[in-house]
C-alpha positions, 0 to 999 in steps of 0.5 A: 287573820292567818289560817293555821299551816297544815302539816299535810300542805307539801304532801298535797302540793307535791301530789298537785305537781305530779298530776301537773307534770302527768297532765302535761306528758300526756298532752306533750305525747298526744302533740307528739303523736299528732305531729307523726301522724301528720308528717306520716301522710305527708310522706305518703302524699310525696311518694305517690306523687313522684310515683305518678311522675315516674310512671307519666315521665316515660311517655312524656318523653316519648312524645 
């Protein structure tokens, strides 16, 4: 036995698409943001190595 179609069914999956599709934004932002999160203190991490070279390079070569 079938249950009879409701009329409200593509309303209430149209609703269920936008709430996927908001889920899934947020979870791409949240991604997004963690990703620029992480390269920001690679950077960092960069600079101030090379920083510490240029600083040591001249005594270095001093030696």
């Amino acid at each position: 036995m079938r249950i009879a179609y409701c009329e409200d069914e593509p309303a209430q999956r149209s609703r269920m698409e936008m709430l996927l599709r908001t889920f899934a934004e947020r979870k791409n932002i949240e991604y997004r943001n963690q990703l620029l999160a992480r390269q920001v203190e690679e950077v960092q991490n960069i600079y101030l190595t090379m920083r510490g070279w240029r600083h040591d390079y001249p005594i270095i070569c001093s030696r």
